[in-house]
VOTOR-913437 format. One record per residue (C-alpha): residue number from 1; x, y, z. Coordinates in pm, 1 decimal, decimal comma. Layout:
<sites>
<site num="NUM" east="X" north="Y" up="Z"/>
...
</sites>
This chain:
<sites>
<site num="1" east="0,0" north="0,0" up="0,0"/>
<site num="2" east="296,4" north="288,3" up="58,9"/>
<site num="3" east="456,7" north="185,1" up="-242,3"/>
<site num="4" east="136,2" north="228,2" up="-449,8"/>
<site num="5" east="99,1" north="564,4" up="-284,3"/>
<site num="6" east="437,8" north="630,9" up="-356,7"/>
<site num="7" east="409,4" north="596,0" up="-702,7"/>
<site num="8" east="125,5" north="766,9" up="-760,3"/>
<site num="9" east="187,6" north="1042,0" up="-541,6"/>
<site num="10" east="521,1" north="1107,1" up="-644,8"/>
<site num="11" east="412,5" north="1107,0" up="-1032,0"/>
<site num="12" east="628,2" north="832,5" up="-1166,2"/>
<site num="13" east="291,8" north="634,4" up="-1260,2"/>
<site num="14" east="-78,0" north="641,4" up="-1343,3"/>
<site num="15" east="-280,4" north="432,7" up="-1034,1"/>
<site num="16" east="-386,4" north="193,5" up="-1313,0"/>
<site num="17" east="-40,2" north="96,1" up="-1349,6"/>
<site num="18" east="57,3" north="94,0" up="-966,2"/>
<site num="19" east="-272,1" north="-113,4" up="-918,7"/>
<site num="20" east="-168,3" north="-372,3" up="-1143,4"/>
<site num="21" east="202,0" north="-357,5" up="-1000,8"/>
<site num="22" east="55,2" north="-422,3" up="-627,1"/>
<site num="23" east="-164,9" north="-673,6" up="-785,1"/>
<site num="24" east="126,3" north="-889,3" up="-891,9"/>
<site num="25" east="297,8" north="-851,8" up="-559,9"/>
<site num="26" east="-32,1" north="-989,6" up="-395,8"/>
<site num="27" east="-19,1" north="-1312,2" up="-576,6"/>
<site num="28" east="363,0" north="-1303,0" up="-658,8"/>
<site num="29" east="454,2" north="-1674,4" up="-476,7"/>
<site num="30" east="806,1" north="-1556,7" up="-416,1"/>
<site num="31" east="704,4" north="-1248,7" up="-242,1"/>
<site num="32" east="466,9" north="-1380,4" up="-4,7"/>
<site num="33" east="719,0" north="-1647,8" up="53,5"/>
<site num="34" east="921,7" north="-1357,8" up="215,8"/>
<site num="35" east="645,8" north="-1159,0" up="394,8"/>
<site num="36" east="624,7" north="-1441,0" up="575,3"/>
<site num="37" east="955,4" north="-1484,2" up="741,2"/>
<site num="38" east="1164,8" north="-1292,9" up="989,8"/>
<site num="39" east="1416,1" north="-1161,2" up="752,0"/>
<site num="40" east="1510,1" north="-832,5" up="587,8"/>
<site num="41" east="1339,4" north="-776,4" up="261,0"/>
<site num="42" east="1003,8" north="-673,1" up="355,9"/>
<site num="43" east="1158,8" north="-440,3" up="576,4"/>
<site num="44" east="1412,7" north="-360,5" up="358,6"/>
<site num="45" east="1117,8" north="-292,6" up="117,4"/>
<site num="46" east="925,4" north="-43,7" up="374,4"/>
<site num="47" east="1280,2" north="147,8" up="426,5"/>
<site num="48" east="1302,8" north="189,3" up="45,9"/>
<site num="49" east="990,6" north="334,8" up="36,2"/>
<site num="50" east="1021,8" north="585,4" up="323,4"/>
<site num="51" east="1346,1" north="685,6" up="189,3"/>
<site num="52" east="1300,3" north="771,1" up="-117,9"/>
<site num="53" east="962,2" north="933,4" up="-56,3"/>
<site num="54" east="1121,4" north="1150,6" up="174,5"/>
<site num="55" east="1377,1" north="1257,5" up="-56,7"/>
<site num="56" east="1165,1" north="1286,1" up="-339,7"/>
<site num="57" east="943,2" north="1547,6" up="-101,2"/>
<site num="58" east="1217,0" north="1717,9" up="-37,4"/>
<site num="59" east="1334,9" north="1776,0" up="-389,9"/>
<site num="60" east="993,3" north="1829,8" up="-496,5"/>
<site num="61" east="919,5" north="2079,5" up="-247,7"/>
<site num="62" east="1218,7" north="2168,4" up="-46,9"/>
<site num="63" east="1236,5" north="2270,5" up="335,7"/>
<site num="64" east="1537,3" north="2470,7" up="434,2"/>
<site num="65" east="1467,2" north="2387,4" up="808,2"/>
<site num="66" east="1707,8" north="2180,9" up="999,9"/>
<site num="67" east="1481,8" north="1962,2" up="1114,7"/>
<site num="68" east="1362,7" north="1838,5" up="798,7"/>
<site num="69" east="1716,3" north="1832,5" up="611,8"/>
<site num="70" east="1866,4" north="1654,7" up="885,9"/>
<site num="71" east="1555,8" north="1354,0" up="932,1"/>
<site num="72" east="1611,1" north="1356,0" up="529,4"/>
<site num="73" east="1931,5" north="1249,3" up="575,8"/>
<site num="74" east="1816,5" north="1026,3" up="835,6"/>
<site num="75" east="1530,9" north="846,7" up="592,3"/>
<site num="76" east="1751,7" north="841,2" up="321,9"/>
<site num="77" east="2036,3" north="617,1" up="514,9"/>
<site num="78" east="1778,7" north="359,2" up="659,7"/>
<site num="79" east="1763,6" north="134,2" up="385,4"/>
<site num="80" east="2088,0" north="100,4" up="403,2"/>
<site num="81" east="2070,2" north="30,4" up="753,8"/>
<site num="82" east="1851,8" north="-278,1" up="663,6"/>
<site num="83" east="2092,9" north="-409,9" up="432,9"/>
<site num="84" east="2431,9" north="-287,2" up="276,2"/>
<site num="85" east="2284,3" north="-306,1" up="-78,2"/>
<site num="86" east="2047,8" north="-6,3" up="20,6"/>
<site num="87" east="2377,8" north="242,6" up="-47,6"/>
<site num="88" east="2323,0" north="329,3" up="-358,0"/>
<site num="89" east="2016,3" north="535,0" up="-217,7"/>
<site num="90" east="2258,8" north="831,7" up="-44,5"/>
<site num="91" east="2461,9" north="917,6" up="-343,7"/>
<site num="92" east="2186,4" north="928,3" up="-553,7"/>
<site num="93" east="1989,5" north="1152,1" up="-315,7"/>
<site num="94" east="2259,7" north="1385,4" up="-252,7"/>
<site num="95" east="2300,4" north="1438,6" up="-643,6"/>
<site num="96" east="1942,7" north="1492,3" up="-720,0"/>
<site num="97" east="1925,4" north="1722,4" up="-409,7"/>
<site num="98" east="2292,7" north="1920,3" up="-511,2"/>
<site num="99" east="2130,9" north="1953,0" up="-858,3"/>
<site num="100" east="1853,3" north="2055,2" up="-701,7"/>
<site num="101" east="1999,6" north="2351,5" up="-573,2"/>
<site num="102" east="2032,4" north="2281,0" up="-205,0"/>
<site num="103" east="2309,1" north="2247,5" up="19,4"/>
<site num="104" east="2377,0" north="1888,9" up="169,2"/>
<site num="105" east="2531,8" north="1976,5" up="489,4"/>
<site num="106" east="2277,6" north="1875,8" up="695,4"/>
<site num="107" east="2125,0" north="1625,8" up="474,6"/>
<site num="108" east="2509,2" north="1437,9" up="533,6"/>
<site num="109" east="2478,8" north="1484,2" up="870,5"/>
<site num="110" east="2161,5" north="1367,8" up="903,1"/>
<site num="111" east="2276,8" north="1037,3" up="698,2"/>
<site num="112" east="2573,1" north="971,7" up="915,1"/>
<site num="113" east="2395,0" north="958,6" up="1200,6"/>
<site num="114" east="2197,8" north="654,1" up="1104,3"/>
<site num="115" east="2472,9" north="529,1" up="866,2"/>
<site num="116" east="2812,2" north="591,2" up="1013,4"/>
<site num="117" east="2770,6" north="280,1" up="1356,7"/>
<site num="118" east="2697,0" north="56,5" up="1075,5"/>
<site num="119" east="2992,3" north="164,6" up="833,0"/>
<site num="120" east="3233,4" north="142,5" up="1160,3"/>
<site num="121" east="3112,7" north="-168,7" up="1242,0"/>
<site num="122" east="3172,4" north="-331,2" up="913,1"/>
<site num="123" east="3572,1" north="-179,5" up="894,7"/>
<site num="124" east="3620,2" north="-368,6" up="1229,4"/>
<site num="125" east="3490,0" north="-661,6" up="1008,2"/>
<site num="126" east="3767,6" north="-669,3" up="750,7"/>
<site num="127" east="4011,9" north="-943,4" up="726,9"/>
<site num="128" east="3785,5" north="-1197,5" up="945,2"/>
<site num="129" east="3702,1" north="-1349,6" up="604,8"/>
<site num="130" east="4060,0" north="-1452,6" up="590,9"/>
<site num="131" east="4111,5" north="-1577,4" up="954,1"/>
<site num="132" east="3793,1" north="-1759,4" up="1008,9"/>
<site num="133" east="3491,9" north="-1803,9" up="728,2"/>
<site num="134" east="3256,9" north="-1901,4" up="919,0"/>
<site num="135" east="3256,0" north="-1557,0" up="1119,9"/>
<site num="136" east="3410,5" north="-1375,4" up="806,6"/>
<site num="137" east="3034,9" north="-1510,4" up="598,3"/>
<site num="138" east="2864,0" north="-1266,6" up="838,6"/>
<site num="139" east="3071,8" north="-958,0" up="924,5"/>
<site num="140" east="3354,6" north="-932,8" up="635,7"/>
<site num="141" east="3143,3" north="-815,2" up="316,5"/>
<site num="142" east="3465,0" north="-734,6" up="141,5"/>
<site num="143" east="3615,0" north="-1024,0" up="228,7"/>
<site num="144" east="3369,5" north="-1263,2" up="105,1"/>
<site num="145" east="3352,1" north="-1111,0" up="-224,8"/>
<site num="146" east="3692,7" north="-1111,4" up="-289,8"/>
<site num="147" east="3704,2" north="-1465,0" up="-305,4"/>
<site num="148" east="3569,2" north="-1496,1" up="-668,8"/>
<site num="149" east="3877,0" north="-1258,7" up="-756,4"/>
<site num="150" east="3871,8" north="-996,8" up="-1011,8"/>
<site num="151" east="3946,7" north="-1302,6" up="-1267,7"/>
<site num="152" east="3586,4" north="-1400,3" up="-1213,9"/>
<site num="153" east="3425,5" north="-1058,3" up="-1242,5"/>
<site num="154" east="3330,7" north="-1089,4" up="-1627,0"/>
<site num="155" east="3179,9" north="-1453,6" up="-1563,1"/>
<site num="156" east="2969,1" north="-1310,5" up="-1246,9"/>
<site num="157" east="2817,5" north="-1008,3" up="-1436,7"/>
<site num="158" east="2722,4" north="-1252,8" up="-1730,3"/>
<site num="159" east="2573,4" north="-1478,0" up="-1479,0"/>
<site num="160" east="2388,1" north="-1246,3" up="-1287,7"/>
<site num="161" east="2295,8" north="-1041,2" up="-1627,0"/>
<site num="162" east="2120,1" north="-1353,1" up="-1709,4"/>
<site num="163" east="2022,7" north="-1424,2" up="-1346,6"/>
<site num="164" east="1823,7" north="-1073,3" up="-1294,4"/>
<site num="165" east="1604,5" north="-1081,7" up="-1634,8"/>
<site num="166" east="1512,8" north="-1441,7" up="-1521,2"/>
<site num="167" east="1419,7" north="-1364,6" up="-1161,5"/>
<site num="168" east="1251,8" north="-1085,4" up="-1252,6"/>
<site num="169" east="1028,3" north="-1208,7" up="-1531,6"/>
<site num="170" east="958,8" north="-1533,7" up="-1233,2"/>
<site num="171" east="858,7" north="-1275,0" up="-984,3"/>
<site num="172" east="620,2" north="-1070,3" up="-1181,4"/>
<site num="173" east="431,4" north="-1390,0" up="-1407,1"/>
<site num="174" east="455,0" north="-1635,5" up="-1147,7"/>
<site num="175" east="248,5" north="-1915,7" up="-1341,1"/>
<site num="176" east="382,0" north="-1828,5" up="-1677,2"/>
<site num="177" east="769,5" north="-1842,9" up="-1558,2"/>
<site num="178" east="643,9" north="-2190,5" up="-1421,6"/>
<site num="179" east="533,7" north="-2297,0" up="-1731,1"/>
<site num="180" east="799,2" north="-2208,8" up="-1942,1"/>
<site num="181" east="1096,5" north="-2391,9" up="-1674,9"/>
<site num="182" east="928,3" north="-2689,3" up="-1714,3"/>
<site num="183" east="1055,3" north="-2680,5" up="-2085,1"/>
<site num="184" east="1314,9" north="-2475,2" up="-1995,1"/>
<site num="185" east="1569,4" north="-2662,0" up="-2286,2"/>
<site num="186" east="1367,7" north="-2455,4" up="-2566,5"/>
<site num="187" east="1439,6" north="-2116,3" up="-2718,0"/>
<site num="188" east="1121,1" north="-2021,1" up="-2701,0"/>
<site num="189" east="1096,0" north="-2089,0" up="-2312,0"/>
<site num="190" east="1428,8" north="-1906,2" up="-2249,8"/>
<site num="191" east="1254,8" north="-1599,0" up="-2448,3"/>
<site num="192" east="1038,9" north="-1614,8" up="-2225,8"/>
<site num="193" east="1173,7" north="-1615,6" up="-1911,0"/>
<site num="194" east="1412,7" north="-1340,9" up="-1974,8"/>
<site num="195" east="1210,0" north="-1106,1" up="-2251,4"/>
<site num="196" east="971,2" north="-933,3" up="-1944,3"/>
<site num="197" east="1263,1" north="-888,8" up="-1720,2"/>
<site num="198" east="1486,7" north="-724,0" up="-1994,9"/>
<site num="199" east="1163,8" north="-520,2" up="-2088,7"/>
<site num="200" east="1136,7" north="-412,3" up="-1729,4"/>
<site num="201" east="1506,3" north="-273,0" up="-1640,7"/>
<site num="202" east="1483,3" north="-157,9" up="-2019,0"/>
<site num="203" east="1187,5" north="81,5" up="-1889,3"/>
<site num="204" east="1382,2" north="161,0" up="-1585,7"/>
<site num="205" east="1676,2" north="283,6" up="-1860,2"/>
<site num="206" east="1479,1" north="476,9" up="-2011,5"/>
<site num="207" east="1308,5" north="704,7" up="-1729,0"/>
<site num="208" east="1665,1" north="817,9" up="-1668,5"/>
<site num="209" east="1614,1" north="1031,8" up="-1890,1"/>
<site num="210" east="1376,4" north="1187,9" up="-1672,0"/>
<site num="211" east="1660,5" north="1264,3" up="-1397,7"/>
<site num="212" east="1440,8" north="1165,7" up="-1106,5"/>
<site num="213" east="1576,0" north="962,6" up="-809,0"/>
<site num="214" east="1377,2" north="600,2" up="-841,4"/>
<site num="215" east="1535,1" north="517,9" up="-1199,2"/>
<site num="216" east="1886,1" north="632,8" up="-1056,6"/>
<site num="217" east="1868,2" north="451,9" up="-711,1"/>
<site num="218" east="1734,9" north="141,0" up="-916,1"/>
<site num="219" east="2040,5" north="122,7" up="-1175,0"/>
<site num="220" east="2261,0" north="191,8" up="-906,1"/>
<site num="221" east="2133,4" north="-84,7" up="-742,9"/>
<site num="222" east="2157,7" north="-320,9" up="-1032,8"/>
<site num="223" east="2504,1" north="-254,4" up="-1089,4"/>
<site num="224" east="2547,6" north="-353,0" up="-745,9"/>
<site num="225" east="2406,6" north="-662,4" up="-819,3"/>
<site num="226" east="2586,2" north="-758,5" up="-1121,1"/>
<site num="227" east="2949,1" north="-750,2" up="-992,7"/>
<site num="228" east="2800,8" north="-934,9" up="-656,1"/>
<site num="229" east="2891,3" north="-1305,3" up="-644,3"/>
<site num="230" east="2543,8" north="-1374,5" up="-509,7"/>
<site num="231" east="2244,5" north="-1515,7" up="-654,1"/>
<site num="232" east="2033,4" north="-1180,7" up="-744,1"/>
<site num="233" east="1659,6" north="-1354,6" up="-640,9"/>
<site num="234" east="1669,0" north="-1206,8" up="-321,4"/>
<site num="235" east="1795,3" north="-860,4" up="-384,3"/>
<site num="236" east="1500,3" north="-813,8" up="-675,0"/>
<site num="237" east="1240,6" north="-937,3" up="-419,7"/>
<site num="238" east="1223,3" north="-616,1" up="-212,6"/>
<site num="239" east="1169,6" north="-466,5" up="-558,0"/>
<site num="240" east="895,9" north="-601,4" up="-654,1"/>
<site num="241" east="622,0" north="-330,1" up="-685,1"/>
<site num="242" east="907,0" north="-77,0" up="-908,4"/>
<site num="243" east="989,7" north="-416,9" up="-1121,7"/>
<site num="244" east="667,7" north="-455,5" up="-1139,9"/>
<site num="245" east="515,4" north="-75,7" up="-1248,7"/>
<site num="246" east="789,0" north="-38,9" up="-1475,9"/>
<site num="247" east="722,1" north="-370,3" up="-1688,1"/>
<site num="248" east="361,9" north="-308,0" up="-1699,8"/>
<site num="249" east="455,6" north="83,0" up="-1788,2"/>
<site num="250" east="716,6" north="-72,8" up="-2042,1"/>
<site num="251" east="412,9" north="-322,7" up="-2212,5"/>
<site num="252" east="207,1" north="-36,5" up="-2267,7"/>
<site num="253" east="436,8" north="168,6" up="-2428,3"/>
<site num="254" east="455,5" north="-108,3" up="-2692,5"/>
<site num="255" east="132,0" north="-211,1" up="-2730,3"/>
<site num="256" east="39,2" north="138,0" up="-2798,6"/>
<site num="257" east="216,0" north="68,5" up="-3116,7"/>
<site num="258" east="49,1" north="-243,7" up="-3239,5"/>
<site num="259" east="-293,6" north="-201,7" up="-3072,7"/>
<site num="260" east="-547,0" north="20,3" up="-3148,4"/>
<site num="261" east="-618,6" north="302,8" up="-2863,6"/>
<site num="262" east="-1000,8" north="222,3" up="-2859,6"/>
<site num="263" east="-927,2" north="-159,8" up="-2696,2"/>
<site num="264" east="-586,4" north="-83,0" up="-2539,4"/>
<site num="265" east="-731,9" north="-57,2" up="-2180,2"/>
<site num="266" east="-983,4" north="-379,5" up="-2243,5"/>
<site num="267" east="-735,4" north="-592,8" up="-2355,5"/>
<site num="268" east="-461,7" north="-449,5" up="-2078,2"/>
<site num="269" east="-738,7" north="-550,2" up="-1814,1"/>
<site num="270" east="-814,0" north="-896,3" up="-1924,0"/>
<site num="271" east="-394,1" north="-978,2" up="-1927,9"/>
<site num="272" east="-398,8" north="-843,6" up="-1577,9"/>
<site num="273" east="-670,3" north="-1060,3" up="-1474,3"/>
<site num="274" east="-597,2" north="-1386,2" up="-1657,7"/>
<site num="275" east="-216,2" north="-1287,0" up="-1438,2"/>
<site num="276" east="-357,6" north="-1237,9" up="-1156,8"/>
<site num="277" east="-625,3" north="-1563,8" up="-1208,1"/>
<site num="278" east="-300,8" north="-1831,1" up="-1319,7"/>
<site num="279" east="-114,7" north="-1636,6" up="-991,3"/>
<site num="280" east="-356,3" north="-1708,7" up="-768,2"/>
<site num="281" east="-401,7" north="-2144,3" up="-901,5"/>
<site num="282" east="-16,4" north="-2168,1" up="-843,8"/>
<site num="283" east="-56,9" north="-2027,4" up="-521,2"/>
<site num="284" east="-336,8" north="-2298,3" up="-413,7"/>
<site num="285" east="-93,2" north="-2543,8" up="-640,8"/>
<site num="286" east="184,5" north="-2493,8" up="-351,6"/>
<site num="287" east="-89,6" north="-2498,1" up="-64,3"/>
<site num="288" east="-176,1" north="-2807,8" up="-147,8"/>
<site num="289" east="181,6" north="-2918,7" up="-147,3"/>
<site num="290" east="300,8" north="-2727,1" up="162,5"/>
<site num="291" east="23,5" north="-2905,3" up="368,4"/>
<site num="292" east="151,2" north="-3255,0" up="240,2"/>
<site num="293" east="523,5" north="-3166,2" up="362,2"/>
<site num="294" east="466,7" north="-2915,0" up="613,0"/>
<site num="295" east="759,3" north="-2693,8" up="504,5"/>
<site num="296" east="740,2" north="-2343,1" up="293,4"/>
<site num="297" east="916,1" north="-2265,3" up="6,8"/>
<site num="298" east="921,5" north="-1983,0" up="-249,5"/>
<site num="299" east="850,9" north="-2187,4" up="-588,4"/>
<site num="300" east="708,3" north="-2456,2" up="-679,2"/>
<site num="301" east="894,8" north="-2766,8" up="-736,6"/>
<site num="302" east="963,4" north="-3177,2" up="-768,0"/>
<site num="303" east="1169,5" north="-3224,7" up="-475,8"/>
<site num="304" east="1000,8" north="-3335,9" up="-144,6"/>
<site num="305" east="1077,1" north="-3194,9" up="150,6"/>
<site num="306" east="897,4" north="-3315,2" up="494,6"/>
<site num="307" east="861,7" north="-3109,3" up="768,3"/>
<site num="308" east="872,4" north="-3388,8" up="1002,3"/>
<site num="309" east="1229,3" north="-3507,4" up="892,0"/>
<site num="310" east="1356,8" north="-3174,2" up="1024,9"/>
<site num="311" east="1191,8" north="-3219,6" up="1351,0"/>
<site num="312" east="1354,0" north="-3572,1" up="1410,9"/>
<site num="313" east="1660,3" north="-3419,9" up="1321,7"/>
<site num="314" east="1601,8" north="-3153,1" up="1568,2"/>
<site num="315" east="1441,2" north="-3382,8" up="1841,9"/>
<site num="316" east="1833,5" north="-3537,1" up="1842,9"/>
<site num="317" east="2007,2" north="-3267,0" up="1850,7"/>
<site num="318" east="1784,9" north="-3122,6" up="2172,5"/>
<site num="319" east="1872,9" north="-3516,2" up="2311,5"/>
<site num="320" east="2246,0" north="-3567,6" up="2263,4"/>
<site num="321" east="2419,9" north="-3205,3" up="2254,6"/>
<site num="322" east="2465,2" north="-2984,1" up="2534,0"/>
<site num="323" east="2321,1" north="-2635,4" up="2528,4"/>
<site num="324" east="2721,2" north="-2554,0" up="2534,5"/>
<site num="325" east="2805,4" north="-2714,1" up="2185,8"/>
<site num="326" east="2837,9" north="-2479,1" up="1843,8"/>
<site num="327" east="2698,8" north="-2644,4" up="1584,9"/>
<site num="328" east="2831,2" north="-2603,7" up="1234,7"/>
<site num="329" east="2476,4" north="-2605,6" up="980,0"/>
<site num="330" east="2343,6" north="-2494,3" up="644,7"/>
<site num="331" east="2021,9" north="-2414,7" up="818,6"/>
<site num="332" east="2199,4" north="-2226,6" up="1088,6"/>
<site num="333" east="1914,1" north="-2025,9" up="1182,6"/>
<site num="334" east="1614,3" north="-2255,9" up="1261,8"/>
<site num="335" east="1885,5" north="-2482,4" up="1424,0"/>
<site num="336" east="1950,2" north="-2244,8" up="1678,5"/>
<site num="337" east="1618,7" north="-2130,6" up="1712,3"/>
<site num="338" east="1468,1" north="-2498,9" up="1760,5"/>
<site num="339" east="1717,9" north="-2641,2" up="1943,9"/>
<site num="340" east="1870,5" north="-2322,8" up="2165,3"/>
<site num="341" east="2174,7" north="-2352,0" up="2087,8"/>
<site num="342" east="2503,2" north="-2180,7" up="1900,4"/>
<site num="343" east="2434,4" north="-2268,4" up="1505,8"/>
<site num="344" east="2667,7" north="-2114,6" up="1273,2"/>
<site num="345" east="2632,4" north="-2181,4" up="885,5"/>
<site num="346" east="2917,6" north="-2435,9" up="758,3"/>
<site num="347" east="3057,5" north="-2241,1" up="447,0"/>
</sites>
């Protein structure tokens, strides 16, 4: 809901379009995977929002009062508080605001403030990576991506090239992304999978033009992404709603120029529904299959998982460790949360 206001509000789209971009995160399997778990990109998600509203306001109709540059500054650094990859969101503000015509003194103080414990805390984190990567995985940023060395760079930016225009195509058609993996050897499939996602950072390209801050902070953020050695699905989730608006803003703009004007907003309806309609049956396709296994996940798949083999698994841990022992786990997390004691991931 504050991301449709957002972008209406804030004039980068009609309310048809941020309907129908809200509409797909409300039956996006993949995003309501996340809104369901006690991690960071929801909230990462509702910092984006505030931030950039804020700094959008302020651009739009500036306040020289301290109060308001400084809690700016503030707004604009909490995504980044949420997670590292929310950077891109101060340098982009404090160009659009310079450009703007206002001073940044207090907007940088104001971002320092939130930012600056975080930035401190990470330098104390560098060179953990090399000592110990099991600590290093959670504190040395740096360090873990250094390990791909600079030799790998071109083959991670391919990857991830590839990686982002998939993701994003699976997040916003669900059902059709479905389909097409399960032939996912065919040209046509591949076409598919990646042709909405290219057509949606292609839009984003494009309103750059425009010189307003969500195009900017969302490149920015993308080239982050590329040069990461991380798989991109759960950077784009947070996204959702922009990825979403500007694909369904791209669509338009070409089927302006093969449809006539008179049926444009008929047929744009019916897509959105028959989306929203095949969303909505692989949703209750992956009900029916969590409450066989008893264990979430965000796509549908073959493999079987059962809840209850995690539980036995759990049940002897609880029996033969002591509350003392550190236990060395992929699923680090729930371990320590089910069993009460250290878990840290085994890298």
């Amino acid at each position: 809901a504050f991301a449709y206001l957002y972008l209406v509000r804030s004039g980068y789209f009609s309310p048809s379009v941020a309907c129908a971009a809200c509409l797909c995160c409300a039956v996006s399997s993949g995003y309501l995977f996340f809104c369901t778990l006690t991690m960071a990109e929801t909230v990462f998600l509702l910092a984006m929002v505030i931030g950039l509203w804020a700094i959008d306001r302020q651009i739009s109709k500036p306040s020289s009062t301290l109060a308001a540059q400084i809690g700016t500054g503030a707004l604009a650094a909490l995504p980044f508080l949420v997670r590292t990859i929310g950077a891109p969101v101060m340098p982009v503000a404090l160009w659009l605001l310079y450009r703007s015509g206002q001073r940044l003194r207090w907007y940088l103080v104001g971002m320092s403030i939130v930012a600056l414990p975080w930035i401190m805390w990470s330098i104390l984190g560098l060179g953990i990576w090399d000592r110990n990567p099991v600590d290093g995985y959670y504190t040395d940023y740096l360090g873990c991506w250094s390990t791909t060395g600079f030799h790998l760079l071109g083959r991670v930016v391919v990857l991830n090239s590839l990686l982002v225009a998939f993701n994003t195509t699976e997040l916003c058609l669900g059902k059709l992304a479905s389909l097409a993996t399960d032939h996912c050897y065919s040209g046509l499939s591949v076409a598919i999978m990646i042709g909405p996602g290219i057509l949606s950072w292609f839009a984003i390209a494009r309103g750059l033009r425009e010189q307003r801050l969500l195009p900017f902070t969302l490149t920015t953020y993308l080239l982050i992404i590329l040069v990461w050695s991380w798989p991109p699905y759960r950077f784009l989730v947070p996204l959702l709603p922009f990825l979403a608006a500007y694909l369904f803003a791209g669509a338009s703009v070409l089927a302006r120029d093969v449809l006539p004007r008179s049926s444009l907003r008929g047929i744009a309806t019916i897509c959105l529904l028959l989306l929203v309609a095949a969303n909505m049956q692989l949703l209750a396709q992956q009900r029916v299959k969590l409450a066989r296994e008893g264990y979430p996940r965000p796509k549908l798949t073959g493999a079987s998982v059962q809840w209850s083999s995690y539980q036995s698994m759990i049940a002897w841990f609880r029996r033969n460790r002591a509350k003392t022992d550190v236990i060395a786990s992929g699923f680090d997390s729930m371990l320590s949360l089910y069993t009460q004691r250290l878990s840290l991931i085994h890298i």
